[in-house]
mmCIF file of the N, C-alpha and C atoms, coordinates in Angstrom:
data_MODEL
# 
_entry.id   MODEL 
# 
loop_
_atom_site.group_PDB 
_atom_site.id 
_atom_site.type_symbol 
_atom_site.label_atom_id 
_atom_site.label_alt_id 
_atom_site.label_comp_id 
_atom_site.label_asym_id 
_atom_site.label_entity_id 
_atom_site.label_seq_id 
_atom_site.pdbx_PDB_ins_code 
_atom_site.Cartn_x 
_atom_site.Cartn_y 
_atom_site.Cartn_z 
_atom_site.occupancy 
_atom_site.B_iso_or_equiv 
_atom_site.pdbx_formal_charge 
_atom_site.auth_seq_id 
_atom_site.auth_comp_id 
_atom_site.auth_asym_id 
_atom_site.auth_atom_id 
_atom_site.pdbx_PDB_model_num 
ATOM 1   N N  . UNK A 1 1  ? -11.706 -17.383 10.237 1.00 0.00 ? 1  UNK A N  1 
ATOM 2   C CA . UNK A 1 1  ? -11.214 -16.109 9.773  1.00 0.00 ? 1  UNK A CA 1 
ATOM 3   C C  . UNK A 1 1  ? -9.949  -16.288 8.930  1.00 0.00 ? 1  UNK A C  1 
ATOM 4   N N  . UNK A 1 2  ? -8.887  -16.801 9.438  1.00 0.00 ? 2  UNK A N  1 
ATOM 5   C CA . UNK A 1 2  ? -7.995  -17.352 8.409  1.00 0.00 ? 2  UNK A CA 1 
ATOM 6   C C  . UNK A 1 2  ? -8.257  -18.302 7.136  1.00 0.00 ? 2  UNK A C  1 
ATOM 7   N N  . UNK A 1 3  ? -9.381  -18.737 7.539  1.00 0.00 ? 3  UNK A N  1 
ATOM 8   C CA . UNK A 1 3  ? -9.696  -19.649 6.091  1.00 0.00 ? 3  UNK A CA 1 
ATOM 9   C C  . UNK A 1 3  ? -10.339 -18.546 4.990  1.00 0.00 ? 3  UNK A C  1 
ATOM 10  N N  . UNK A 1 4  ? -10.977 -17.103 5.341  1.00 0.00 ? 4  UNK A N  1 
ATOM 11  C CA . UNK A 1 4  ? -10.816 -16.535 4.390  1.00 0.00 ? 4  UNK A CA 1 
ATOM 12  C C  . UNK A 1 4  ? -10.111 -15.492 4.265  1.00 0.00 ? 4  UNK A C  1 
ATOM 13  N N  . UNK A 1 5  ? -9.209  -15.269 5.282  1.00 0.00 ? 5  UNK A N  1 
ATOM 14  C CA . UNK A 1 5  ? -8.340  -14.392 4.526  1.00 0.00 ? 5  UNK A CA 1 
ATOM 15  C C  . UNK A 1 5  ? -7.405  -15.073 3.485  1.00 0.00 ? 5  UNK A C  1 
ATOM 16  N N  . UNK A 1 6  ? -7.026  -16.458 3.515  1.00 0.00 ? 6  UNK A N  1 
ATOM 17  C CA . UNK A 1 6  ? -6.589  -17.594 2.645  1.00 0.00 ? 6  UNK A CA 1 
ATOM 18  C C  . UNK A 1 6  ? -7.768  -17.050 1.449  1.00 0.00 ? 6  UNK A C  1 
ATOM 19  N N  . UNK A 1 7  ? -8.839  -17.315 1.380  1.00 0.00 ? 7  UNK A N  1 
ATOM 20  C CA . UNK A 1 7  ? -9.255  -17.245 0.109  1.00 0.00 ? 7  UNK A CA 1 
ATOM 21  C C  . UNK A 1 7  ? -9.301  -16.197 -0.871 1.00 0.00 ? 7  UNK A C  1 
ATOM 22  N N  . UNK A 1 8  ? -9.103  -14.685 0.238  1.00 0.00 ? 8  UNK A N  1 
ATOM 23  C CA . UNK A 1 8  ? -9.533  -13.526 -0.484 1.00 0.00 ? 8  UNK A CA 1 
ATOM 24  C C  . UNK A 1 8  ? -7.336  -13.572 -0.787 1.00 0.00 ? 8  UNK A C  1 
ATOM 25  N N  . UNK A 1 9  ? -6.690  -13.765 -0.674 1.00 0.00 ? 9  UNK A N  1 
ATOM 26  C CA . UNK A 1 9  ? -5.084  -13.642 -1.109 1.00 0.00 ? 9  UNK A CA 1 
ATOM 27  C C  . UNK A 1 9  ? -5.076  -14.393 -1.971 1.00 0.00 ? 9  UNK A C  1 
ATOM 28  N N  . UNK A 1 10 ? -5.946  -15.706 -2.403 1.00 0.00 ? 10 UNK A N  1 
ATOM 29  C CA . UNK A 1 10 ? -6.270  -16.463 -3.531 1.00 0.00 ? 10 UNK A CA 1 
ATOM 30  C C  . UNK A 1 10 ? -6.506  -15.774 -4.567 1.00 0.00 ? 10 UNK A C  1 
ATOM 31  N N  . UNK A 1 11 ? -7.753  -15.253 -4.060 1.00 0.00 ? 11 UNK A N  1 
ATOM 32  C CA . UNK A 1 11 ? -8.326  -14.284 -5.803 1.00 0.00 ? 11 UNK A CA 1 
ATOM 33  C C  . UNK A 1 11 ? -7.919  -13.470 -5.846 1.00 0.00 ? 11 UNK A C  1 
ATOM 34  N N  . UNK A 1 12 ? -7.131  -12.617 -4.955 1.00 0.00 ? 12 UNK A N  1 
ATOM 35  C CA . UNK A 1 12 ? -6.789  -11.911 -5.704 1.00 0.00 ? 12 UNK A CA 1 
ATOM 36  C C  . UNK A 1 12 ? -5.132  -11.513 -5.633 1.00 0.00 ? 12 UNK A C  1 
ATOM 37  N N  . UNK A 1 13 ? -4.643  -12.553 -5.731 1.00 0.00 ? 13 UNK A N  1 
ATOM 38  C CA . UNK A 1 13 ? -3.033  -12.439 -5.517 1.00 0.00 ? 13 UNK A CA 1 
ATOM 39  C C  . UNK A 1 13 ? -2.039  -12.031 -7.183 1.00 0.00 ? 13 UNK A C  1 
ATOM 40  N N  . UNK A 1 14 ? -3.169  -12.174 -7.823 1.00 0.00 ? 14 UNK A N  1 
ATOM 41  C CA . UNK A 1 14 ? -2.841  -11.166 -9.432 1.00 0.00 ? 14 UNK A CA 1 
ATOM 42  C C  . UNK A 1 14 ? -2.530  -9.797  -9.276 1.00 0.00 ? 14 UNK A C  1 
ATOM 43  N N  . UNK A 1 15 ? -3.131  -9.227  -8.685 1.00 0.00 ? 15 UNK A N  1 
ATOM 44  C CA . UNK A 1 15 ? -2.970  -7.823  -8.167 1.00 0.00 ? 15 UNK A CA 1 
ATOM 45  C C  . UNK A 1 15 ? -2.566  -7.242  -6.874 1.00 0.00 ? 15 UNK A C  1 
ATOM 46  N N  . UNK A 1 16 ? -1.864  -7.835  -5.983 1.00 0.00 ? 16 UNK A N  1 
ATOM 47  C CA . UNK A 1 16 ? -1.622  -8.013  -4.424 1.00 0.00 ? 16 UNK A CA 1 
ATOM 48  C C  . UNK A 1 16 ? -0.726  -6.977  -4.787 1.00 0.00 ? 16 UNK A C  1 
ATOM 49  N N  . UNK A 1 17 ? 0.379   -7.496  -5.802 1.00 0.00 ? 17 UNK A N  1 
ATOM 50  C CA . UNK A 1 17 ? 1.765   -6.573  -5.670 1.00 0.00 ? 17 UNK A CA 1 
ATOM 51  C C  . UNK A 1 17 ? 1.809   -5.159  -6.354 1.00 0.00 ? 17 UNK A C  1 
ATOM 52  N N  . UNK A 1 18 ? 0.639   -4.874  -6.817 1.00 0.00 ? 18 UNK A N  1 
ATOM 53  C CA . UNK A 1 18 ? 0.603   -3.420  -7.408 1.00 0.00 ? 18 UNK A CA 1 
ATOM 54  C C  . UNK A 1 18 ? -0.501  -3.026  -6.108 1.00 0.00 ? 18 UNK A C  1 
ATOM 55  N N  . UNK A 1 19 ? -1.511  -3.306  -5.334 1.00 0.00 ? 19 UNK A N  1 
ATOM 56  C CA . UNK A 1 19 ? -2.080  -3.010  -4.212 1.00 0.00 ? 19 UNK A CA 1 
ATOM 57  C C  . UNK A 1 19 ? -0.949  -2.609  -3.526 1.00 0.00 ? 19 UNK A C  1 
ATOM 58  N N  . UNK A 1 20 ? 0.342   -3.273  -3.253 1.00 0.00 ? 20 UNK A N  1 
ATOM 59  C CA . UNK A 1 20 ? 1.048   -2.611  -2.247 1.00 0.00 ? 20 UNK A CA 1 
ATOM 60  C C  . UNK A 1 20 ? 2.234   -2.245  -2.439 1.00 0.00 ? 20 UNK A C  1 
ATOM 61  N N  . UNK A 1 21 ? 2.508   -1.956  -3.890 1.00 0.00 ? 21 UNK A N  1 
ATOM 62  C CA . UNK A 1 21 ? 2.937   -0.617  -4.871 1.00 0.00 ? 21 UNK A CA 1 
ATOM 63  C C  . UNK A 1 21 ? 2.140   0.398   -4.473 1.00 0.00 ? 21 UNK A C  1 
ATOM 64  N N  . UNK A 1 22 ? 1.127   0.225   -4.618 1.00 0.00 ? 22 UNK A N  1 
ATOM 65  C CA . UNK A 1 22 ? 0.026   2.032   -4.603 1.00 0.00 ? 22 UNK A CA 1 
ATOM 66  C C  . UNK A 1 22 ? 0.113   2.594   -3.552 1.00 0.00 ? 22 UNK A C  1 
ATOM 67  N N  . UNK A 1 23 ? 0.239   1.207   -2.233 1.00 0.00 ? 23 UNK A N  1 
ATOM 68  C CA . UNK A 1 23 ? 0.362   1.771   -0.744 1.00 0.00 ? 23 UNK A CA 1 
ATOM 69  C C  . UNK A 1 23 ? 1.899   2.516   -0.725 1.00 0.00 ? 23 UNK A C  1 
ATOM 70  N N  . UNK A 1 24 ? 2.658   2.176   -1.025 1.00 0.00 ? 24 UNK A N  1 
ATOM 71  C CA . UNK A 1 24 ? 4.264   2.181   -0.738 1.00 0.00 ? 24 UNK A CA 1 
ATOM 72  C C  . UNK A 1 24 ? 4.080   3.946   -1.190 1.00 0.00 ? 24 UNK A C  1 
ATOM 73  N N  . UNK A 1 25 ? 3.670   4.100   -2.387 1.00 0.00 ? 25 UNK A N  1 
ATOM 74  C CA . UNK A 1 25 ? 3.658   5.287   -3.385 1.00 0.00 ? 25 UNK A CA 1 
ATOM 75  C C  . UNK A 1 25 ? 2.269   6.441   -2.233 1.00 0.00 ? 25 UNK A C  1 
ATOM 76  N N  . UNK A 1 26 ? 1.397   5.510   -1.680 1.00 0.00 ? 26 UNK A N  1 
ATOM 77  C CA . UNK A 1 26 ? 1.113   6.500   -0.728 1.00 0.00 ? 26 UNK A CA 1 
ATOM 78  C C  . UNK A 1 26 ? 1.577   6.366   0.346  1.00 0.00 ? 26 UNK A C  1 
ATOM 79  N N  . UNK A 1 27 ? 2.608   6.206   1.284  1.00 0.00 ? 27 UNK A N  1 
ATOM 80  C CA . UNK A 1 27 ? 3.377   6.482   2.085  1.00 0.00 ? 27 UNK A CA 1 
ATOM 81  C C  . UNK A 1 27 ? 4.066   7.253   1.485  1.00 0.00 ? 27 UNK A C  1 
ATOM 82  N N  . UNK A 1 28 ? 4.806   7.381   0.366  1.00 0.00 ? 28 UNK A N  1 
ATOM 83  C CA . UNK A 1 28 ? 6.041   8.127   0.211  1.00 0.00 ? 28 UNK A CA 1 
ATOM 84  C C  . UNK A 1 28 ? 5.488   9.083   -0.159 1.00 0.00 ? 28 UNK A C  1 
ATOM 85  N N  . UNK A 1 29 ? 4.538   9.366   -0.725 1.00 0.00 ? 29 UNK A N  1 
ATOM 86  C CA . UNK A 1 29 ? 3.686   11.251  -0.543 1.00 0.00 ? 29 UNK A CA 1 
ATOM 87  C C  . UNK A 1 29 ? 3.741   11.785  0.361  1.00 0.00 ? 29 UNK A C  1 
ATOM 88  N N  . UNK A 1 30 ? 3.234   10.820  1.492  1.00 0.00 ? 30 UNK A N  1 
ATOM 89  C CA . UNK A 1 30 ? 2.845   11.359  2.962  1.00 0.00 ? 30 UNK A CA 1 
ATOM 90  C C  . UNK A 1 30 ? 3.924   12.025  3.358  1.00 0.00 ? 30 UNK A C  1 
ATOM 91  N N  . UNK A 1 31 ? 5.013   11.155  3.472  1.00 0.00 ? 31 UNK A N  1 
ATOM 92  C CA . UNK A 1 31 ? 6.019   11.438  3.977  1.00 0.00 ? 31 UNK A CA 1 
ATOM 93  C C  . UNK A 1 31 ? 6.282   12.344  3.216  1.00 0.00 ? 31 UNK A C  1 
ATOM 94  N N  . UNK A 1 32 ? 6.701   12.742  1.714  1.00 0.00 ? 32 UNK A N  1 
ATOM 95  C CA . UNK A 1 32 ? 7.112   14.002  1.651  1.00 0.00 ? 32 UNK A CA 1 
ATOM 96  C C  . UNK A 1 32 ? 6.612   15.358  1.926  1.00 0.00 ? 32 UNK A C  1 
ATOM 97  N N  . UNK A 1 33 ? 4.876   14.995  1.556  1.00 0.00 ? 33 UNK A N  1 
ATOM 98  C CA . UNK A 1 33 ? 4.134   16.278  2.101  1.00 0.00 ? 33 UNK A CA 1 
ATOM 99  C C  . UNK A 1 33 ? 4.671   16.721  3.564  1.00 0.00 ? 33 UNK A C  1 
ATOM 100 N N  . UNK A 1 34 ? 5.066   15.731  4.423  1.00 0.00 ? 34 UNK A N  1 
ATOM 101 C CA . UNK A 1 34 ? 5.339   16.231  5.837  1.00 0.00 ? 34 UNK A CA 1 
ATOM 102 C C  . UNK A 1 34 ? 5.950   17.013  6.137  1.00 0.00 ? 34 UNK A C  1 
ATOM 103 N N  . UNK A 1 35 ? 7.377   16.395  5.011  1.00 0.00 ? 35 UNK A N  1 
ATOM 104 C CA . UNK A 1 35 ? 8.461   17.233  4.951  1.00 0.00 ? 35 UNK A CA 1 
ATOM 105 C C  . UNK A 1 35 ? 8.576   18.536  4.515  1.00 0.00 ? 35 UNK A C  1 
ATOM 106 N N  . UNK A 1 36 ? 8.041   18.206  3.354  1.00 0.00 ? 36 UNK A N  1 
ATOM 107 C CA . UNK A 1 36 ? 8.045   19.670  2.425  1.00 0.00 ? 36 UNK A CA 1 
ATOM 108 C C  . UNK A 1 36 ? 7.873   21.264  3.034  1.00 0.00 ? 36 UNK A C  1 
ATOM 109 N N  . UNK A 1 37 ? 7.349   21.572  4.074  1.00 0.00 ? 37 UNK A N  1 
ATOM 110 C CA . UNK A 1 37 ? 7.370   22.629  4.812  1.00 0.00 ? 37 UNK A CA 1 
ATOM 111 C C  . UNK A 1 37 ? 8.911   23.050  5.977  1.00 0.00 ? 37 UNK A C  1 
ATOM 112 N N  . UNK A 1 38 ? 9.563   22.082  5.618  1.00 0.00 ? 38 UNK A N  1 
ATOM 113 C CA . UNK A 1 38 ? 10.694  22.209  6.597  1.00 0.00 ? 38 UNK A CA 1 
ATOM 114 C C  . UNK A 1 38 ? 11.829  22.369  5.407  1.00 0.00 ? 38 UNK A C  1 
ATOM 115 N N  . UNK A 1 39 ? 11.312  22.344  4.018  1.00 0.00 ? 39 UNK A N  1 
ATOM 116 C CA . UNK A 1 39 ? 12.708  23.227  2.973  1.00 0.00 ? 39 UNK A CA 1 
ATOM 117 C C  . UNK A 1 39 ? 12.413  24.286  2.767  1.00 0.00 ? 39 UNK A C  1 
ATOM 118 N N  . UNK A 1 40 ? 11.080  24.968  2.928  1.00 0.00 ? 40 UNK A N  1 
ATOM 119 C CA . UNK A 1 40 ? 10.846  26.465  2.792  1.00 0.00 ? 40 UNK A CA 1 
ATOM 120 C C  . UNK A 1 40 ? 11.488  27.343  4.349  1.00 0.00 ? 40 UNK A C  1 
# 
């Protein structure tokens, strides 16, 4: 199992850091949608 999660961070470690850009950017929605009812 580690020998392919090793391979799949191989192919695709070109795009790893915008994959978890997109995540970061959907957490920080979440979190504001949460919020957003507690400034009205």
């Amino acid at each position: 199992m580690i020998k392919d999660i090793r391979q799949v961070l191989n192919r695709s470690r070109a795009t790893l850091w915008q994959d978890m850009a997109g995540g970061a950017a959907l957490m920080v929605g979440l979190i504001a949608m949460l919020h957003l009812p507690a400034i009205f």
